[in-house]
VOBA-1610 file (N, C-alpha, C; in pm, whole numbers, padded with zeros to 5 digits, always signed):
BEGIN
Unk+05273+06099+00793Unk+05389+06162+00728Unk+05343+06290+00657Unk+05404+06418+00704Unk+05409+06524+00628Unk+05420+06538+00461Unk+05359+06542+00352Unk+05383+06511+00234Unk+05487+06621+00162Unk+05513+06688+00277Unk+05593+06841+00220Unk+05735+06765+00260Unk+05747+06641+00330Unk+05890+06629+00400Unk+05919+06500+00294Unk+05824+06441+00233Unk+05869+06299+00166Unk+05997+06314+00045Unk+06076+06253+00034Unk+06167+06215+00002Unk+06153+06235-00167Unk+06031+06215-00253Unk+05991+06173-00373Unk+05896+06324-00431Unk+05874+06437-00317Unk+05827+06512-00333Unk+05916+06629-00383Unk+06069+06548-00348Unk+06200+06693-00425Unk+06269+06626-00507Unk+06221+06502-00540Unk+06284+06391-00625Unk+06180+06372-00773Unk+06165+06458-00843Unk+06053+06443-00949Unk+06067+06266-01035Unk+05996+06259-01099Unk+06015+06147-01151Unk+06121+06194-01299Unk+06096+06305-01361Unk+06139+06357-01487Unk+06316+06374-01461Unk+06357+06339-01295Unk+06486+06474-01298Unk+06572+06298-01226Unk+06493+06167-01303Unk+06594+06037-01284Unk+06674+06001-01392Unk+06774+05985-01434Unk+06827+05909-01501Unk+06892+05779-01507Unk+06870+05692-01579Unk+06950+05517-01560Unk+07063+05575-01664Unk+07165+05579-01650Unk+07283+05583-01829Unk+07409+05456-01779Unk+07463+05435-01900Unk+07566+05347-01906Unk+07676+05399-01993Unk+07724+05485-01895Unk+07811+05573-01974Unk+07947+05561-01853Unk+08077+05596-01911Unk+08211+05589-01844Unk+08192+05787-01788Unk+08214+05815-01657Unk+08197+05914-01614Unk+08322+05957-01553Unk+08349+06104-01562Unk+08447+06142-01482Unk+08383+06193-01363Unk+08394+06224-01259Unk+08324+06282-01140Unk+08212+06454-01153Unk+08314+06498-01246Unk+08281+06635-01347Unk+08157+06620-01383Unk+08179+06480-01500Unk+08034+06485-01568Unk+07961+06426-01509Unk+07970+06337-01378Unk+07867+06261-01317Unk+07765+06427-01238Unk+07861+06491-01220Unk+07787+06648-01140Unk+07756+06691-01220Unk+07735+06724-01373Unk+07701+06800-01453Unk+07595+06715-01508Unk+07594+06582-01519Unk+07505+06507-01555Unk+07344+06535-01453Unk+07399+06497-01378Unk+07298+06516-01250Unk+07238+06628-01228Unk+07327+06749-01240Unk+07287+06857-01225Unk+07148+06910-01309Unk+07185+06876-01463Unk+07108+06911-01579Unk+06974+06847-01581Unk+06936+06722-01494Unk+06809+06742-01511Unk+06750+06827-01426Unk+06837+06923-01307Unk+06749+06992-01233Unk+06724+07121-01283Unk+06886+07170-01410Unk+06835+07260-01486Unk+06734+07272-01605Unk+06723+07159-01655Unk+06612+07140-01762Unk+06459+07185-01671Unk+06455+07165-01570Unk+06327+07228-01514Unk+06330+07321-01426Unk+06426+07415-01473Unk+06448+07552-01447Unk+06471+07535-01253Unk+06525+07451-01171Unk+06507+07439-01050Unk+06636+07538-01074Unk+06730+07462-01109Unk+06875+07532-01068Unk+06914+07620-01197Unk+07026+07685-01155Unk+07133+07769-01256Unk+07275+07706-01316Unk+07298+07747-01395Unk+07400+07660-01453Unk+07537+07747-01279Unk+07543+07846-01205Unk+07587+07912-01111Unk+07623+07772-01005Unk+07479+07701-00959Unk+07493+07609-00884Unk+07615+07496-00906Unk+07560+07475-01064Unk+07647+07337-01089Unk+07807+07356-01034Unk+07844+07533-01069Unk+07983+07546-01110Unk+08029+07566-00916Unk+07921+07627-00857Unk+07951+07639-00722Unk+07959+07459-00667Unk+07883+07363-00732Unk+07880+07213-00664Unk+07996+07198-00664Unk+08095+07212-00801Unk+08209+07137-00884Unk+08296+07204-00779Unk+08325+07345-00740Unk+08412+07441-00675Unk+08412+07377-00543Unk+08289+07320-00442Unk+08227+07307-00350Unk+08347+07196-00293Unk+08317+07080-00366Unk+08364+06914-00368Unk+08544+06920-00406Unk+08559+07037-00499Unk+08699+07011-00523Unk+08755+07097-00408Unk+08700+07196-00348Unk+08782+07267-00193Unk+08760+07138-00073Unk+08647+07100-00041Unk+08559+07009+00055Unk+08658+06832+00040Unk+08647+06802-00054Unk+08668+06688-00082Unk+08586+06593-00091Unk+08571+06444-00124Unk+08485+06355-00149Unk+08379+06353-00009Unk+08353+06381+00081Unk+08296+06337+00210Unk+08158+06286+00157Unk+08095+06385+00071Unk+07940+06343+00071Unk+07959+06202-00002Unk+08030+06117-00076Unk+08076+06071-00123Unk+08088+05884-00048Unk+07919+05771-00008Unk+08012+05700+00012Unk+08022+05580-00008Unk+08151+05503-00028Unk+08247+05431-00134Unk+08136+05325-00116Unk+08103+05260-00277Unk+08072+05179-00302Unk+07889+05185-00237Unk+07874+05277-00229Unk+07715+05300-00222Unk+07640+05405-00286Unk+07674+05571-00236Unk+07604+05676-00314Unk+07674+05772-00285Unk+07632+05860-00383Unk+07673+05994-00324Unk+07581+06090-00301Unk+07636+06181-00250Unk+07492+06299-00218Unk+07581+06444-00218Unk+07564+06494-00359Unk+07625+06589-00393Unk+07506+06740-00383Unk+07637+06828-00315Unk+07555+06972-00315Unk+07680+07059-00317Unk+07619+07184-00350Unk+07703+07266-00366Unk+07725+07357-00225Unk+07751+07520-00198Unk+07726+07578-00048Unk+07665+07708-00098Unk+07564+07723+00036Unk+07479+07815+00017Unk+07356+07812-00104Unk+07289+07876-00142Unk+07131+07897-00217Unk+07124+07973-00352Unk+07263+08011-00385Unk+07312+08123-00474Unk+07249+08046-00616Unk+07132+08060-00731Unk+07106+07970-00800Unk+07008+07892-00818Unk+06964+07861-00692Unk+06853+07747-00658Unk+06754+07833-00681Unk+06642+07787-00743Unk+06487+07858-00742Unk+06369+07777-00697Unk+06442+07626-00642Unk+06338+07512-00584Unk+06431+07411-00513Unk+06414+07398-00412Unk+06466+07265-00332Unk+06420+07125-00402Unk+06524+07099-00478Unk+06491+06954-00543Unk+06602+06829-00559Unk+06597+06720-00575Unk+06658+06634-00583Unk+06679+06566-00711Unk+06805+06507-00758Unk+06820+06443-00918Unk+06825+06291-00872Unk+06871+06212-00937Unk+06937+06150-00947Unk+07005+06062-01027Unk+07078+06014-01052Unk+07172+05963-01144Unk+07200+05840-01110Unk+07153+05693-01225Unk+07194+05589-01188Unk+07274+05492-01269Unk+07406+05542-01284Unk+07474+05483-01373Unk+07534+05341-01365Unk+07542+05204-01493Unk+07563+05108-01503Unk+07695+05077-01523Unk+07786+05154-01485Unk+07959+05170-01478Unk+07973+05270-01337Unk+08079+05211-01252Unk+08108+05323-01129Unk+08164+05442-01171Unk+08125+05523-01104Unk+08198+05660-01139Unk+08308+05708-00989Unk+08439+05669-01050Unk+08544+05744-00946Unk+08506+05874-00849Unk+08515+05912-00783Unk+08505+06045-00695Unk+08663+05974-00603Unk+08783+06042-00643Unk+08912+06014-00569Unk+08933+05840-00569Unk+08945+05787-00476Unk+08921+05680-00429Unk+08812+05564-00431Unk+08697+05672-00401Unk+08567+05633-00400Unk+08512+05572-00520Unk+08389+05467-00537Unk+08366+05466-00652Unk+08181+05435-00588Unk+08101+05482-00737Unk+07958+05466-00668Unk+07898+05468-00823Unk+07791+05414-00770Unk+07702+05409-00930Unk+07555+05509-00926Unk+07567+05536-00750Unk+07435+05616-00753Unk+07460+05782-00668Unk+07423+05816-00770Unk+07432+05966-00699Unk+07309+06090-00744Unk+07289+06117-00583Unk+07218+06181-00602Unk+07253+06344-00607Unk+07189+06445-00630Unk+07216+06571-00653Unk+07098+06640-00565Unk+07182+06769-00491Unk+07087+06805-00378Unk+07099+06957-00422Unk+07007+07010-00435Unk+06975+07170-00429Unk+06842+07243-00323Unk+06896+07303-00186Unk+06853+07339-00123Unk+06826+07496-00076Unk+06692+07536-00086Unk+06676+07679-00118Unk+06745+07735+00026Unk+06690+07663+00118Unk+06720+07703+00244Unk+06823+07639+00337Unk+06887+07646+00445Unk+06963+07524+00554Unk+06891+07428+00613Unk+06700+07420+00583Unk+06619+07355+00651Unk+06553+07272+00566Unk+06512+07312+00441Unk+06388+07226+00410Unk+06439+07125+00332Unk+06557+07128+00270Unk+06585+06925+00279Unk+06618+06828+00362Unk+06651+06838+00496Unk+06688+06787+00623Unk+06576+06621+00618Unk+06484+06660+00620Unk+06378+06579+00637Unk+06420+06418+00486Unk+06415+06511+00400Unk+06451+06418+00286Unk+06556+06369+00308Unk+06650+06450+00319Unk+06807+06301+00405Unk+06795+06272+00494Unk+06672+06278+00559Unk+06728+06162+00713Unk+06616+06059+00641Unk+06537+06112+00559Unk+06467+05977+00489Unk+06588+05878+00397Unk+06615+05951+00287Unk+06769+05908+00260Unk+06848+05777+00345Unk+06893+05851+00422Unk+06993+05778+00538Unk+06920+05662+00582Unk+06802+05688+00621Unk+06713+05565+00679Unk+06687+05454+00587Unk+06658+05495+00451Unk+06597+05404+00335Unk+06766+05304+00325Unk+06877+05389+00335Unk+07002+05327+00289Unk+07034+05239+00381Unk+07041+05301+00497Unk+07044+05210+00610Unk+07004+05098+00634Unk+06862+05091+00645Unk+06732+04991+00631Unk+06670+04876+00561Unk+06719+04944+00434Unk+06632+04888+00338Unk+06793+04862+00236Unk+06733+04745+00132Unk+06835+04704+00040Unk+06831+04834-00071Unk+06809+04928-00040Unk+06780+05068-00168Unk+06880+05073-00287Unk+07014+05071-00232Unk+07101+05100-00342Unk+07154+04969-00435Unk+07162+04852-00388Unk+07136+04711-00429Unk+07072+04730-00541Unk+06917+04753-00489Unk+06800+04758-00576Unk+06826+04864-00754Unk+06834+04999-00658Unk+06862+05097-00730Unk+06982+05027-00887Unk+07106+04996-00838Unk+07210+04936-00936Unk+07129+04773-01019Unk+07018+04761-00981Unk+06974+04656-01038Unk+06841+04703-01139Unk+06804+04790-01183Unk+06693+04867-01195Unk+06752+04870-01322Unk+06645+04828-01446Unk+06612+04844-01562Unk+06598+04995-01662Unk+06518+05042-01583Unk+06422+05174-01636Unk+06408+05298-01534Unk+06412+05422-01608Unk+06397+05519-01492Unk+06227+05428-01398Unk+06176+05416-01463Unk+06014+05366-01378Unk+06036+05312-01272Unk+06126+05204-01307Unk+06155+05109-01212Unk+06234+05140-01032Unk+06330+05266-01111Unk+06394+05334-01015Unk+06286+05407-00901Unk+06212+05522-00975Unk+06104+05555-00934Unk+06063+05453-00824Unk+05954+05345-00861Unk+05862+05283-00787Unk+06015+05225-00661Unk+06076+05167-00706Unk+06170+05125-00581Unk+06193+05230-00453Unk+06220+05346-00527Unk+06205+05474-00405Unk+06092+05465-00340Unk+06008+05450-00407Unk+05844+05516-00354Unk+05845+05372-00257Unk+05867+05296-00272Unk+05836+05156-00243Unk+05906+05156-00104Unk+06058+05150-00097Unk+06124+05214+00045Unk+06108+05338+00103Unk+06047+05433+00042Unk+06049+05515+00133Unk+05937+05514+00221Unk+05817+05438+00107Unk+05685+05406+00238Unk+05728+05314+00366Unk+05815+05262+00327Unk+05821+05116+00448Unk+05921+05188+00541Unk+06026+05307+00532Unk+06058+05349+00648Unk+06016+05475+00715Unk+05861+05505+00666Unk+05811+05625+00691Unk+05687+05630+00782
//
């Protein structure tokens, strides 16, 4: 496995959160967003292009009762291809939809996160990931569970 393509390599450990907080879809994207701005990856530009993105687009990345995988369009903002994620202990609505895990995608280019969502897709697919994920104590815990599925479908 390429270590430039792994899944945990745009997923820092610093940019996880566990919260148990009541979310509107807004703040679940702004939530998410902010740990990628706290380490200067993104611009506050991105967040507002994600929010603009999803409310023209609609829920698609969005799915029910598993995860989401939120991005905004185009690179306008981004200064690193990285991944958040957000694992909240109350569902957070998106329309219809409801999910407790969402992740946040900022991609410098149309290419170099590809690899990390088809790891994504595979781990969800495959493996009990998001189960796990909504059962998870501690950001740590979240952490090692990733690292843990993503070796076994890699």
């Amino acid at each position: 496995v390429n270590s430039a393509k792994n899944f945990t390599n745009f997923l820092k450990f610093d940019c996880i959160r566990l919260v148990d907080l009541k979310l509107t879809w807004k703040q679940a994207v702004a939530q998410s967003a902010r740990l990628l701005q706290d380490r200067s990856f993104i611009e506050e530009s991105y967040v507002q292009n994600t929010i603009d993105f999803i409310e023209e687009q609609g829920f698609y990345a969005v799915s029910d009762g598993a995860f989401a995988l939120l991005h905004g369009k185009g690179n306008e903002g981004i200064h690193q291809t990285s991944l958040s994620l957000l694992v909240n202990k109350q569902p957070v609505q998106f329309g219809d939809k409801s999910v407790k895990v969402v992740f946040f995608l900022a991609s410098k280019d149309s290419k170099e996160h590809i690899p990390a969502v088809v790891t994504l897709v595979r781990m969800v697919k495959t493996t009990p990931l998001i189960h796990d994920l909504e059962q998870c104590r501690s950001e740590e815990d979240i952490y090692q569970t990733i690292l843990r599925y993503e070796f076994e479908v890699s």
